[in-house]
N, CA, C and O of each residue as an XYZ file, in Angstrom:
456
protein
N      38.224    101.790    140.882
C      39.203    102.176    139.896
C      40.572    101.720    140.388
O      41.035    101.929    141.510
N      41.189    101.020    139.312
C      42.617    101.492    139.706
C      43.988    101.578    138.706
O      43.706    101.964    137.572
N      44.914    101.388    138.854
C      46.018    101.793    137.546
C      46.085     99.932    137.383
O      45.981     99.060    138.246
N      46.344     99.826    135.612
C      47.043     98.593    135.255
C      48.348     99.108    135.250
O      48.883    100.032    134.638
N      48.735     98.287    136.080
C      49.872     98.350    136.089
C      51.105     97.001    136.119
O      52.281     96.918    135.762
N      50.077     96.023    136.769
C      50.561     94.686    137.101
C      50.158     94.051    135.480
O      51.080     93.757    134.719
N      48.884     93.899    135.107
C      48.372     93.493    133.709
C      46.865     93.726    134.146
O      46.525     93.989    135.299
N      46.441     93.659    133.609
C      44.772     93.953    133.068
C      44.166     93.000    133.616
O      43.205     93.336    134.310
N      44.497     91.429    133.516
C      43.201     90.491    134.308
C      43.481     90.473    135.410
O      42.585     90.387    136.250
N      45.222     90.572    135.893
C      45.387     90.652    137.315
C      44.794     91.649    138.195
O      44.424     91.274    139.308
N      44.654     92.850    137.857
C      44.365     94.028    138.557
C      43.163     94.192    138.420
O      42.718     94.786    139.403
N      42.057     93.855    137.351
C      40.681     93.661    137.468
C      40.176     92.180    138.742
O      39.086     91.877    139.226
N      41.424     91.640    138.879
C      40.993     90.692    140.099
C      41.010     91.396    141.579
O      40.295     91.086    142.532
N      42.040     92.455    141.527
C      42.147     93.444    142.556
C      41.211     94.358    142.947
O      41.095     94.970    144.009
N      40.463     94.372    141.802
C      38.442     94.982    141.947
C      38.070     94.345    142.330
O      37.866     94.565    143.524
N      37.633     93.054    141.841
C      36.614     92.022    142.324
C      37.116     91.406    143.718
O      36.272     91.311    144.610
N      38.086     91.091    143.905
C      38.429     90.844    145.615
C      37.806     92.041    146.341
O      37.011     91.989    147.279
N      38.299     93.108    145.751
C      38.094     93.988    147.200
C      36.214     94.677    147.174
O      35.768     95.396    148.069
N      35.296     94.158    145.777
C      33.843     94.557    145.863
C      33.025     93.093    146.010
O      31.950     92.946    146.592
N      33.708     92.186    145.421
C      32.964     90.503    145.597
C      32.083     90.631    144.031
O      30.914     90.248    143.981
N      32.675     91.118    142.983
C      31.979     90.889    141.982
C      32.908     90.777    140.927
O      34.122     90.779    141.134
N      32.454     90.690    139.920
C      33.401     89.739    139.065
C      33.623     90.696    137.568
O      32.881     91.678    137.564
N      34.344     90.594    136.550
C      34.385     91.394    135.285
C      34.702     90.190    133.902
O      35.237     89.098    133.710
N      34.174     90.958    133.382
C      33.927     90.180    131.732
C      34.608     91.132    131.330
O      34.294     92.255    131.727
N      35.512     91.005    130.608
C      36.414     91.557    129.622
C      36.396     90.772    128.066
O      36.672     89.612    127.760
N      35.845     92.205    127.060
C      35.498     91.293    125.831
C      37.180     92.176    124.947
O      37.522     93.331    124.691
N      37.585     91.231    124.826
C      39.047     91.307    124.457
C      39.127     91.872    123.434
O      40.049     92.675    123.579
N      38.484     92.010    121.870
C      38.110     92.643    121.086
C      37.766     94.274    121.138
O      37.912     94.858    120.064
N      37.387     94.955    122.115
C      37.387     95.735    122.344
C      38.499     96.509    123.166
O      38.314     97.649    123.591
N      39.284     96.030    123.292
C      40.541     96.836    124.169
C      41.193     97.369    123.145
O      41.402     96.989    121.993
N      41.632     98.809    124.077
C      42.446     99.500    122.788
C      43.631     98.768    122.669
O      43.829     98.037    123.639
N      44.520     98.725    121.755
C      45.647     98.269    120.741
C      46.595     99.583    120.155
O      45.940    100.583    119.861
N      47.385     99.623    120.054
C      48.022    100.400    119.382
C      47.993     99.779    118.109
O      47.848     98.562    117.998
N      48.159    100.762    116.865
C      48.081    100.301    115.734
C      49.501     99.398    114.914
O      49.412     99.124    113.717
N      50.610     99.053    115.639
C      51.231     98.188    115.072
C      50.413     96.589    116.002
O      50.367     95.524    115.387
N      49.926     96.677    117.269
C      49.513     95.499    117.516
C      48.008     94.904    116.801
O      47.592     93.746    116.822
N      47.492     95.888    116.295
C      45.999     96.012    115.928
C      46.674     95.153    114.235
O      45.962     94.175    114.011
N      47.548     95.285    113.371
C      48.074     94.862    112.636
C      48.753     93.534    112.696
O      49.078     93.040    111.616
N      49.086     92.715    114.079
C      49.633     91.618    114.285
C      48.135     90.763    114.490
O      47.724     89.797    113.846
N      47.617     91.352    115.408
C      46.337     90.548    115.990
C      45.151     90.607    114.767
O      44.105     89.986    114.958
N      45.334     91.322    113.590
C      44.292     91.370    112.420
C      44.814     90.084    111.682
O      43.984     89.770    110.828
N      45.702     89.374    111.695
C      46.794     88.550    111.019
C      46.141     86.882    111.463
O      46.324     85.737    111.048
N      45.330     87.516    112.505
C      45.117     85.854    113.277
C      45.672     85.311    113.986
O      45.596     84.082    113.965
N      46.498     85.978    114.956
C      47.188     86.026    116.326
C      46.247     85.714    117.238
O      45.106     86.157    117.110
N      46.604     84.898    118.295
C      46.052     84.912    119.625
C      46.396     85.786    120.340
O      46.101     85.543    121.510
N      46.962     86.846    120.173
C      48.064     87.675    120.605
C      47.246     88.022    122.162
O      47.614     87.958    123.335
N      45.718     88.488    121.346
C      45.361     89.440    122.507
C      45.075     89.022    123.594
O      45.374     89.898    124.406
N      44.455     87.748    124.323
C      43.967     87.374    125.446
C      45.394     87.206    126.310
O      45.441     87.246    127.540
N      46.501     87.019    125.463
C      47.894     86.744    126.098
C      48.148     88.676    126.715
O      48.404     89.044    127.861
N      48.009     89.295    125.820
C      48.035     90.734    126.351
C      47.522     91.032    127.295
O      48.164     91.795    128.017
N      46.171     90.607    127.755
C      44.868     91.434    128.361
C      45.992     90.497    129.656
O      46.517     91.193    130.524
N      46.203     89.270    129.656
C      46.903     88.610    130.953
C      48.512     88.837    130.911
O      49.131     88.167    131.738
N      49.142     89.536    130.215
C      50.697     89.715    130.990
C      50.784     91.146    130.167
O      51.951     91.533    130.226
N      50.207     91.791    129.644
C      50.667     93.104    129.212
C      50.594     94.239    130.380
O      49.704     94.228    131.230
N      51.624     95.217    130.330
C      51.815     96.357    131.489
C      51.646     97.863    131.099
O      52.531     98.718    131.122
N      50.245     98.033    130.710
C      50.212     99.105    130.198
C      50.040    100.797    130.636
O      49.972    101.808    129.938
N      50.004    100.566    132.244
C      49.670    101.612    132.802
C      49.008    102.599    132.356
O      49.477    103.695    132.051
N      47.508    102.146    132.275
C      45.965    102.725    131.890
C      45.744    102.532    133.910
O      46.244    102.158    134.970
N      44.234    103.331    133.004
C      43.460    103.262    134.526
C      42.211    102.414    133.927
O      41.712    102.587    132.815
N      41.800    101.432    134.931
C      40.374    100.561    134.767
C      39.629    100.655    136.260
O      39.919    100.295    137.400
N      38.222    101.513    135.457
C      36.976    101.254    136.461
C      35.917    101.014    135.876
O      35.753    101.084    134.657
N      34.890    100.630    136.903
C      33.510    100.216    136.748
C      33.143    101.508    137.145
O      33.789    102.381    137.726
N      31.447    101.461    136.533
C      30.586    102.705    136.332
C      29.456    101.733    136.280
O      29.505    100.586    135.835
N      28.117    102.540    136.956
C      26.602    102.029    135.994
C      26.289    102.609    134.983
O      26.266    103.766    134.562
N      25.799    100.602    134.308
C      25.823    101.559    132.373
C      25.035    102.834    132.126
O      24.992    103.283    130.981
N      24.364    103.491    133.197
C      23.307    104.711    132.858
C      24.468    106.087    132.845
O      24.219    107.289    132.754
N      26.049    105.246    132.997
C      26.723    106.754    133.468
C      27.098    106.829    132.120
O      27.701    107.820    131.708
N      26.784    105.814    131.328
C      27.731    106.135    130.050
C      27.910    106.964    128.887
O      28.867    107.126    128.131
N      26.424    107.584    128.947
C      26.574    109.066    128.470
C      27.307    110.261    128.969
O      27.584    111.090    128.102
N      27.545    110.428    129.754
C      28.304    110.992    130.872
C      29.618    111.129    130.380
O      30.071    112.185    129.939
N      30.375    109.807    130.475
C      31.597    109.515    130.148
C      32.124    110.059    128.630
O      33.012    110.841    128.289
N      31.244    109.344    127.979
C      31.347    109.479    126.078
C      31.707    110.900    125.883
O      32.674    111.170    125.171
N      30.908    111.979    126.542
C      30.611    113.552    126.583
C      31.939    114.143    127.269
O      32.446    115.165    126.808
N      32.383    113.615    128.156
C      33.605    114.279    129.451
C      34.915    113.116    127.943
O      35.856    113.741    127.455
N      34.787    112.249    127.690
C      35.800    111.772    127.035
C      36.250    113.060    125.380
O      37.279    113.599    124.974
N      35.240    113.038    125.068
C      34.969    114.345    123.758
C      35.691    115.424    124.616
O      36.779    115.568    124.058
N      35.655    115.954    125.301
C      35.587    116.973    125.636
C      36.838    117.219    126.538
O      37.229    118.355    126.806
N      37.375    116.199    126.942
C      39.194    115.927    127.392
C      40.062    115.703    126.163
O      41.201    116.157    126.049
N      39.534    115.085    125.400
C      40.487    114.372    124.367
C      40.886    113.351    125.014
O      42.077    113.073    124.879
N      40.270    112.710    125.669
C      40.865    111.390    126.348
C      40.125    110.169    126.011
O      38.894    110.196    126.034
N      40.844    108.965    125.662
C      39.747    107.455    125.216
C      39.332    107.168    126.607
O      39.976    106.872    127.614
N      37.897    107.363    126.341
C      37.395    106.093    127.233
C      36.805    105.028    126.712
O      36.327    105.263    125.602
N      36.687    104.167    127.016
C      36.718    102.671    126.028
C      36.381    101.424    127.121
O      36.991    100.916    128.062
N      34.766    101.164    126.323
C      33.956    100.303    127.389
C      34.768     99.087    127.304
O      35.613     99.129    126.410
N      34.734     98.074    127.962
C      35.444     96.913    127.335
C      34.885     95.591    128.029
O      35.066     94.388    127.841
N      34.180     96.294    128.850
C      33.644     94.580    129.789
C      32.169     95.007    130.264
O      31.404     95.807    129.726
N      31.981     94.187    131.510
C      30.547     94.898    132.289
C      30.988     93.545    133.503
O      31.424     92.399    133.391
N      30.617     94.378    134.567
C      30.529     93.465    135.752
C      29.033     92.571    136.151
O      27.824     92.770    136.030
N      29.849     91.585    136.643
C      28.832     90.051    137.040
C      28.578     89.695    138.393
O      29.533     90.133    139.034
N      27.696     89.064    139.234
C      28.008     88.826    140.382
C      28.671     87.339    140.730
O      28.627     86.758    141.815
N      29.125     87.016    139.837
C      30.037     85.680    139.725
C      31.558     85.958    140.342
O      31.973     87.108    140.481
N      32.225     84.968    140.643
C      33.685     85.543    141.342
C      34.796     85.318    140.449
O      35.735     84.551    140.662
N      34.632     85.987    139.514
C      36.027     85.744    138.857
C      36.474     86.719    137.976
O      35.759     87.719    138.045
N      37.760     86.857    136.839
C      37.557     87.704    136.031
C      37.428     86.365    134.375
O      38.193     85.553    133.856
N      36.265     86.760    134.172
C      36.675     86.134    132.440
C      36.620     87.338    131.172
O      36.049     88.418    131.023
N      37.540     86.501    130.381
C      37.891     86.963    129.224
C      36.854     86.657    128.090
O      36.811     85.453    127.840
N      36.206     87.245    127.515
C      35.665     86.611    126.133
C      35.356     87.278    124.388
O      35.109     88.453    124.116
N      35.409     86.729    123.925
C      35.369     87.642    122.531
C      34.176     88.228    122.214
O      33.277     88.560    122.987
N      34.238     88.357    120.757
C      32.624     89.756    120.636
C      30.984     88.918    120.840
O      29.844     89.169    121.233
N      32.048     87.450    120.104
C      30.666     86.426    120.190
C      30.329     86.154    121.843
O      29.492     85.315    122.176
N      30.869     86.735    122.549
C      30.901     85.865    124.344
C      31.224     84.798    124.434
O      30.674     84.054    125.247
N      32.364     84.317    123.510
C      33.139     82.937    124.104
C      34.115     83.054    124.468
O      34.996     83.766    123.988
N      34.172     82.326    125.469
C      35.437     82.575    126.486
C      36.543     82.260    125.659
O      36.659     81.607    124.622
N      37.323     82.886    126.377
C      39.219     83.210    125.719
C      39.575     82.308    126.996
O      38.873     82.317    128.007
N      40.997     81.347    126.823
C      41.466     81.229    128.024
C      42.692     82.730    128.751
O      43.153     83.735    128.208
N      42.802     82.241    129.971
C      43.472     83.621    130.181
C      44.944     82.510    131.154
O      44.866     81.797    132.155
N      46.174     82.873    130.203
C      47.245     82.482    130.547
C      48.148     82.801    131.764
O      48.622     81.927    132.490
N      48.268     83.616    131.861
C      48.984     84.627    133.148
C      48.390     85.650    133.642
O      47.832     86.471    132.914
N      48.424     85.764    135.078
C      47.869     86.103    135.884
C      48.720     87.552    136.986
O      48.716     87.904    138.165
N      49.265     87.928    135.856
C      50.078     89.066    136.616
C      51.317     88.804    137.028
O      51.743     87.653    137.120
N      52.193     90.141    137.393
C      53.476     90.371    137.800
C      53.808     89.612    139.318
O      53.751     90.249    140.370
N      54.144     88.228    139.260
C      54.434     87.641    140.646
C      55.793     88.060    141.195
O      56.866     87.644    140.760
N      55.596     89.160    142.462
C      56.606     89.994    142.980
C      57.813     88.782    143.750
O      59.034     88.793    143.589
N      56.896     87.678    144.701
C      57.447     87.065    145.391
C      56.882     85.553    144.985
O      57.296     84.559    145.580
């Protein structure tokens, strides 16, 4: 687990460095607020540019998919979204792809401090 805080593909790279496995992020499924859910319904590329420079300070972790009843039940029951959005690979990277599984390119790569 950890906070987005840098952007979403950067900090899912900050998983996979530190476990050696990789994340699929299906871009279509990330939450949106509803004025962006209204730009990106329009036929925007908006979102794969989001998922790589947006700073949304969420939290992103991996789980095994058997926990995901688990989650759905503790999410009901916080009032809190949890919201599947990828599944991990043993490939080394992070990719982006849509509902069909075609890859998105992914533009930026996080908050470069130095």
């Amino acid at each position: 687990m950890c906070d987005v805080s840098d952007q979403l593909v950067a900090d899912l790279g900050h998983i996979r460095e530190g476990s050696g496995v990789s994340a699929v992020m299906e871009v279509t499924a990330l939450p949106l607020s509803p004025p962006v859910r209204c730009i990106v319904a329009q036929g925007s590329n908006l979102v794969p540019r989001l998922a790589s420079a947006a700073d949304e300070y969420e939290l992103a972790f991996a789980s095994p998919p058997d926990a995901t009843p688990a989650f759905e039940c503790r999410s009901s029951e916080l009032l809190l979204p949890i919201i599947a959005t990828g599944e991990i690979e043993r490939k080394a990277r992070v990719r982006l792809v849509d509902a069909a599984r075609k890859p998105l390119p992914t533009t930026a790569f996080g908050w470069q401090r130095f």
